[in-house]
Residue frames as a rotation matrix with the C-alpha (Angstrom) as fourth column:
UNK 1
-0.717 0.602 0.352 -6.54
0.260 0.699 -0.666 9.38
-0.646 -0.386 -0.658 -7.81
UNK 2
-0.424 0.495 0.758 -9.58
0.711 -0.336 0.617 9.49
0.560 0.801 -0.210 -9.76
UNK 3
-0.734 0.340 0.589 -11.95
-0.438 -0.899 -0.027 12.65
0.520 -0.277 0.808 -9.57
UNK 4
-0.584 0.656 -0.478 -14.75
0.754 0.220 -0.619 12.26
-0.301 -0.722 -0.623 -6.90
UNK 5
-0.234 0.726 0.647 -18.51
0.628 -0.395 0.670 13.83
0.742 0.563 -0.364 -7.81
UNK 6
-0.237 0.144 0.961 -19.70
-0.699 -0.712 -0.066 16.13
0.675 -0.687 0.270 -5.04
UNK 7
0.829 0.456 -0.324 -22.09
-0.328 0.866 0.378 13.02
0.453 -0.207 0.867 -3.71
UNK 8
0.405 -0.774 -0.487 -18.48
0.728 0.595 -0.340 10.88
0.553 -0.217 0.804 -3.17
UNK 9
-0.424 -0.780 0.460 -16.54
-0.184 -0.423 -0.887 14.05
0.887 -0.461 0.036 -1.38
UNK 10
0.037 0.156 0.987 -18.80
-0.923 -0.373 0.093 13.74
0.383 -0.915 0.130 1.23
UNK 11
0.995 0.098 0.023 -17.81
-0.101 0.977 0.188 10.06
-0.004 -0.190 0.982 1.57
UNK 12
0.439 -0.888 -0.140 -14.42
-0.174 0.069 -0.982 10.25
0.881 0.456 -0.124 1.33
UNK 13
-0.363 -0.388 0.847 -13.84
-0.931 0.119 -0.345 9.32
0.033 -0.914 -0.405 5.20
UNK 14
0.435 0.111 0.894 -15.51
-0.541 0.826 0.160 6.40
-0.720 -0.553 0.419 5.20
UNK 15
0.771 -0.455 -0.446 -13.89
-0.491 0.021 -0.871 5.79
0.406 0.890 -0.208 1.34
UNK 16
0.054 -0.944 0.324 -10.37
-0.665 -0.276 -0.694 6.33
0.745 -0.178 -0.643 2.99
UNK 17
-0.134 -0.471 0.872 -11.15
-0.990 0.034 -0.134 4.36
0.033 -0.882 -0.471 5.87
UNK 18
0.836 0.419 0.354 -12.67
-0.330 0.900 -0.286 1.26
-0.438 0.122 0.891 4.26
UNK 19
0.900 -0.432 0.053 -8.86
0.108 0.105 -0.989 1.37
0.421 0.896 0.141 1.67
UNK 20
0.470 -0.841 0.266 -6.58
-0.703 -0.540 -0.464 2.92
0.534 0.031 -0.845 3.35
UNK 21
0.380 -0.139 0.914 -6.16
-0.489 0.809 0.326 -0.51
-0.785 -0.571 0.240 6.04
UNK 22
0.778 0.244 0.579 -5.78
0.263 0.710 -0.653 -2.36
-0.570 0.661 0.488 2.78
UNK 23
0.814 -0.578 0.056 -3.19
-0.215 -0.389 -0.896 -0.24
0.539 0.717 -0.441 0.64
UNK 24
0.534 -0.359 0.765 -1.35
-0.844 -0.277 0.459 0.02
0.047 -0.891 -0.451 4.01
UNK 25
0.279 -0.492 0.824 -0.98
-0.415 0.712 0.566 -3.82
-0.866 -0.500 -0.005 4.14
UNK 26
0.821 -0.506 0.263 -0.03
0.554 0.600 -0.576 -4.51
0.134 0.619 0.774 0.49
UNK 27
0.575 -0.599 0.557 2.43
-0.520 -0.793 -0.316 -1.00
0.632 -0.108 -0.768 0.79
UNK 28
0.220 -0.549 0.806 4.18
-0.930 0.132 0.343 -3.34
-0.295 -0.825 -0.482 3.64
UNK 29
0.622 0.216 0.752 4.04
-0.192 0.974 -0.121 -6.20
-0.759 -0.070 0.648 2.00
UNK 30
0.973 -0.116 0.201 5.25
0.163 -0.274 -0.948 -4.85
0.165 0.955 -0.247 -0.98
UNK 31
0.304 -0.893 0.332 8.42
-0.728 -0.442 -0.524 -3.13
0.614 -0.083 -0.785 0.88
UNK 32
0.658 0.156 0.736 8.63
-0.473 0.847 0.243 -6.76
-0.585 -0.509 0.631 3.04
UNK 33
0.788 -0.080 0.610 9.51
0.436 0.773 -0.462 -8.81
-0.434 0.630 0.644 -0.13
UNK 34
0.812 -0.479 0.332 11.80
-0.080 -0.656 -0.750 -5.96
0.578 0.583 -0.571 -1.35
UNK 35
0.218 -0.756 0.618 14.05
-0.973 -0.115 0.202 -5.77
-0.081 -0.645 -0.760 1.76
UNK 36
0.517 -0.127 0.847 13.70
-0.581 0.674 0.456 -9.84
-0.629 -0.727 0.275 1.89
UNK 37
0.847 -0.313 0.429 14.93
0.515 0.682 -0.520 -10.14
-0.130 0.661 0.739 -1.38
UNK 38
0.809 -0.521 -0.272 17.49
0.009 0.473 -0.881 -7.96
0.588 0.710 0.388 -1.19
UNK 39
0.529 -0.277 0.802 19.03
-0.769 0.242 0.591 -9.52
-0.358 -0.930 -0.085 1.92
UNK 40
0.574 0.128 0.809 18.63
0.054 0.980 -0.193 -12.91
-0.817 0.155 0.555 0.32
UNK 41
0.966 -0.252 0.062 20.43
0.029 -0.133 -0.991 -11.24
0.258 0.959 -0.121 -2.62
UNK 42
0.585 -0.794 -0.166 23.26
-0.748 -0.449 -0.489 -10.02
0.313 0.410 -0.857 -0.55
UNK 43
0.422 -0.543 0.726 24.22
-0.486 0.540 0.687 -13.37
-0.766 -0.642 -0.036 1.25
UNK 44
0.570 -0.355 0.741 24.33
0.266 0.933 0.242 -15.10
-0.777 0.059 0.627 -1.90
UNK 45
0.910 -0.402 0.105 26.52
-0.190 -0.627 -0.756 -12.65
0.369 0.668 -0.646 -3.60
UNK 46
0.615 -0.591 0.523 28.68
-0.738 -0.197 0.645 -13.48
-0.278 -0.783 -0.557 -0.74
């Protein structure tokens, strides 16, 4: 991640809690589309 100044460490809970909700749902989205493609890959290999 990038470096944080003193000032920012002491923000770094609300930081984490304003982002982390957000990474979380592309990070699922991300591993979503992966599994649904390759499902969708193996039927029509079939």
């Amino acid at each position: 991640m990038c470096a944080l100044t003193p000032t920012e460490h002491e923000m770094t809970g609300d930081y984490a809690a304003a982002w982390l909700p957000a990474k979380f749902v592309a990070i699922k989205g991300i591993l979503f589309a992966g599994i649904f493609i390759v499902l969708v890959g193996r039927v029509i290999a079939r």
